[in-house]
MIFI-712976 format. One record per residue (C-alpha): x, y negated, z negated; residue number from 1; residue in one letter. Coordinates in nm, 2 decimals. Layout:
c1,c2,c3,i,aa
X,Y,Z,NUM,A
...
//
This chain:
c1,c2,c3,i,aa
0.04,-1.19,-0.36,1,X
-0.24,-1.16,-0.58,2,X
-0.43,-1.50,-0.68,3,X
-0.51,-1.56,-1.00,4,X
-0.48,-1.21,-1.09,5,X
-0.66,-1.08,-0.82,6,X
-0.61,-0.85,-0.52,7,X
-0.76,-0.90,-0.19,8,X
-0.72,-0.69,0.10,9,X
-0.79,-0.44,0.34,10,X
-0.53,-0.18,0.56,11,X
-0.53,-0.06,0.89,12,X
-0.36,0.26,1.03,13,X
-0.11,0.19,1.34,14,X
-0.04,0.35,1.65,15,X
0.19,0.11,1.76,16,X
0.41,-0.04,1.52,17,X
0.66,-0.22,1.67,18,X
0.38,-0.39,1.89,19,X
0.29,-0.56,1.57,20,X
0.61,-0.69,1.46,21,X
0.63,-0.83,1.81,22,X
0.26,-1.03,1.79,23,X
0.37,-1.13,1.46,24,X
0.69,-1.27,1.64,25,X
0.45,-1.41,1.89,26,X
0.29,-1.61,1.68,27,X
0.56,-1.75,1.47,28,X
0.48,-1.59,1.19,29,X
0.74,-1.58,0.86,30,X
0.93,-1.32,0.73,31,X
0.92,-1.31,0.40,32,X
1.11,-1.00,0.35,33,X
1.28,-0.78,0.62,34,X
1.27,-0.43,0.63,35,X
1.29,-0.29,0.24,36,X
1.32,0.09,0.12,37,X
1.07,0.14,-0.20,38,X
1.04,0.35,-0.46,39,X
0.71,0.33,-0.68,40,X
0.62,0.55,-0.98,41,X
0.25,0.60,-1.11,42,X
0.22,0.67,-1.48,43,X
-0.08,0.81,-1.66,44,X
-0.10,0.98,-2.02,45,X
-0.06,1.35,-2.04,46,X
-0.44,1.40,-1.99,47,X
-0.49,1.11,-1.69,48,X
-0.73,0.88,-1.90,49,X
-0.62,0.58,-1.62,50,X
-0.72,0.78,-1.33,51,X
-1.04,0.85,-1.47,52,X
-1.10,0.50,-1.58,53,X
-0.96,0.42,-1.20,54,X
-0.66,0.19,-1.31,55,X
-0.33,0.20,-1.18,56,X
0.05,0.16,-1.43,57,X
0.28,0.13,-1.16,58,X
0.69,0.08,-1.14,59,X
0.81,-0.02,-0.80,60,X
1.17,-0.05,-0.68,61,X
1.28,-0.24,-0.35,62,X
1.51,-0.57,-0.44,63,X
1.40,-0.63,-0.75,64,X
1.19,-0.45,-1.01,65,X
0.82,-0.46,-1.04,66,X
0.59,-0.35,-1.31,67,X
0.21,-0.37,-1.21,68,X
-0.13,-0.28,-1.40,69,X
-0.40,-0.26,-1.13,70,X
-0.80,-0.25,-1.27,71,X
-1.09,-0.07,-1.06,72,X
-1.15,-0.17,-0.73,73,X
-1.47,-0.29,-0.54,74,X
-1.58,-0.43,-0.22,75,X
-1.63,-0.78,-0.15,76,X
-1.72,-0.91,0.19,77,X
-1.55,-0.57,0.38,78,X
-1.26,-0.57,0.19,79,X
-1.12,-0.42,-0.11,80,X
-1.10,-0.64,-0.46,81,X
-0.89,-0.53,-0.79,82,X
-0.76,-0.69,-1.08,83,X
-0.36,-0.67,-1.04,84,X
-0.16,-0.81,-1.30,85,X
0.27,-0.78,-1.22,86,X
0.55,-0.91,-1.31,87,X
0.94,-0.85,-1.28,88,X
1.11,-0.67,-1.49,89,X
1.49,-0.71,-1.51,90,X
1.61,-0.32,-1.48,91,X
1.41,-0.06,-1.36,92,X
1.56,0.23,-1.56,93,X
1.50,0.03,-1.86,94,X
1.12,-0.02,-1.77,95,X
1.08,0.35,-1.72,96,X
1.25,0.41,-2.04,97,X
1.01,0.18,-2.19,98,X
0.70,0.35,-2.04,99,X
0.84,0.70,-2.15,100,X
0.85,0.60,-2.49,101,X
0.50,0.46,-2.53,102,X
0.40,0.81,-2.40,103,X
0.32,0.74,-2.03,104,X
0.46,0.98,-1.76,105,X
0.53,0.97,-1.42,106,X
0.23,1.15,-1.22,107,X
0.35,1.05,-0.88,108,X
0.67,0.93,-0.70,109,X
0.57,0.76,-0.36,110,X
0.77,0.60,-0.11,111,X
0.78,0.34,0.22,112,X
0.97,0.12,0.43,113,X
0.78,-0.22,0.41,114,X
0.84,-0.55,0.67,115,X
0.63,-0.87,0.53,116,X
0.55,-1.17,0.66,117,X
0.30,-1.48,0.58,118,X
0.07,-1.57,0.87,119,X
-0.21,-1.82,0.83,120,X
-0.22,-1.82,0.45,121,X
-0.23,-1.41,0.45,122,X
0.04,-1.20,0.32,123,X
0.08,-0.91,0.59,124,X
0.27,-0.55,0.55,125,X
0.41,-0.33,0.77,126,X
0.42,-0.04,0.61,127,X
0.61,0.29,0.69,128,X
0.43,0.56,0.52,129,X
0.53,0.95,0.51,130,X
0.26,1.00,0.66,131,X
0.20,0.73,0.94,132,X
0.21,0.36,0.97,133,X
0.00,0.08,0.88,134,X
-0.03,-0.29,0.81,135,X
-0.19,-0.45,0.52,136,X
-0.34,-0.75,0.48,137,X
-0.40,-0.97,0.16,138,X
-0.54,-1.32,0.12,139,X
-0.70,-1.54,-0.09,140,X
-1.05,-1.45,0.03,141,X
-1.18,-1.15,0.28,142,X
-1.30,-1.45,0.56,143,X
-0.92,-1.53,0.60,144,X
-0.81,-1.18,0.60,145,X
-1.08,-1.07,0.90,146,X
-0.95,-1.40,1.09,147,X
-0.61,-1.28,1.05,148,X
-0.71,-0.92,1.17,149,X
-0.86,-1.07,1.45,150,X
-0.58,-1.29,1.60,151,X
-0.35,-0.97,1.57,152,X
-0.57,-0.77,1.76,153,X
-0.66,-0.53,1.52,154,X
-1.00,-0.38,1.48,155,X
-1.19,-0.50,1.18,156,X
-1.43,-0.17,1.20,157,X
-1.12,0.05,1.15,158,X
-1.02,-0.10,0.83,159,X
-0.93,0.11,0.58,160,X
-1.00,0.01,0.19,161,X
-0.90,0.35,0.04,162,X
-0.52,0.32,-0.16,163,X
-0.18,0.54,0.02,164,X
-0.19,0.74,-0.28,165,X
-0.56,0.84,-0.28,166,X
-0.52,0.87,0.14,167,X
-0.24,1.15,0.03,168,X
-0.43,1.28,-0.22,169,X
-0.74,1.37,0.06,170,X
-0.46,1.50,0.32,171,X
-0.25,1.70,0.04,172,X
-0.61,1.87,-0.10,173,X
-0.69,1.96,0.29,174,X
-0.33,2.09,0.36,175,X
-0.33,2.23,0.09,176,X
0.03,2.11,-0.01,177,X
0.17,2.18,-0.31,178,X
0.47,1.91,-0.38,179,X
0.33,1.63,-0.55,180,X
0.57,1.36,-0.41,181,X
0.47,1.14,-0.11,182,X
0.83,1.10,0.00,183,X
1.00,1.12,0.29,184,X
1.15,1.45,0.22,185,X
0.84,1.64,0.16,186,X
0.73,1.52,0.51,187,X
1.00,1.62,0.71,188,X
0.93,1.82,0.99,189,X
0.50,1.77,0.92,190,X
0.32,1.61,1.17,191,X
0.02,1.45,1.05,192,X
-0.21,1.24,1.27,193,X
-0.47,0.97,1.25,194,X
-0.76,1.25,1.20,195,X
-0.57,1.44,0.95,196,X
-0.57,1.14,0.72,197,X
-0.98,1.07,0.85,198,X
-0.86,0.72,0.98,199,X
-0.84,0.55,1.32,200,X
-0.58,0.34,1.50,201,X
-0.70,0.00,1.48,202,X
-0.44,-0.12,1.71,203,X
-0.55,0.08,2.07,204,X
-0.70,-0.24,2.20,205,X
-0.32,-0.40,2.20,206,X
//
């Protein structure tokens, strides 16, 4: 949902999922796309020149095919602003092919069950991670995205602006895990919780 090339938005860590999809019910919000298995994989040159420069190359699978270039993030008004540039791409083999060739690898394989919908202008995410669940909101502008928090009962102070993959990357350093996947197989039969991944349900008051 980015707008003119921009991304705007903020996550929250859920203690209650299905809650949420109810509210969202509630409040006759859309659904833009029911529940969708996706694959994403994270590219970076041999010696990780885009994680250093903090930009993302990323290849995401669910119903269609997604190629995205994220730039460096930075916080405007409480939430989290990056340059994000995608577009679809008509077969995802291919695009990894592609990738390959112009000497990217694949760094990271992550994975998620994801239920959108549009409320109020906002784009919102329910997001089964691994790890836990969240929601994630994007929107035009961080005003809209706080009003959107607010009429779902979620608590603005436990927003989190911090990516899944760099959230992983903390827990797996702490853990000291050694796979390199966040997928649903390397998590099975973990138990990680809220102050594992330093965050806080945002969704108690609900």
């Amino acid at each position: 949902m980015a707008q003119n090339q921009q991304e705007i938005e903020v996550k929250f860590y859920l203690a209650n999922l299905p809650a949420l999809a109810a509210r969202l019910t509630a409040l006759s919000a859309r659904l833009l796309q029911p529940r969708t298995h996706e694959i994403n994989l994270r590219f970076d040159t041999s010696d990780g020149q885009l994680l250093r420069q903090m930009r993302v190359l990323r290849l995401r699978q669910d119903n269609l095919a997604h190629l995205t270039y994220k730039g460096p993030g930075e916080v405007l008004q409480g939430a989290r602003l990056r340059q994000e540039i995608e577009l679809v791409v008509s077969d995802f083999a291919d695009a990894r092919a592609l990738l390959e060739a112009l000497g990217y690898q694949v760094v990271l394989m992550y994975e998620k069950y994801r239920t959108t919908y549009n409320y109020q202008d906002s784009e919102i995410s329910l997001d089964e991670m691994p790890y836990g669940n969240f929601a994630e909101i994007e929107a035009a502008d961080p005003a809209n995205i706080r009003a959107v928090s607010e009429a779902l009962g979620l608590d603005w102070e436990a927003r989190i602006l911090d990516s899944y993959t760099a959230l992983f990357e903390r827990l797996r350093q702490r853990r000291g895990y050694a796979f390199r996947d966040l997928s649903f197989e390397n998590f099975a039969g973990l138990t990680v919780t809220a102050a594992d991944l330093q965050v806080r349900p945002a969704d108690t008051g609900s």
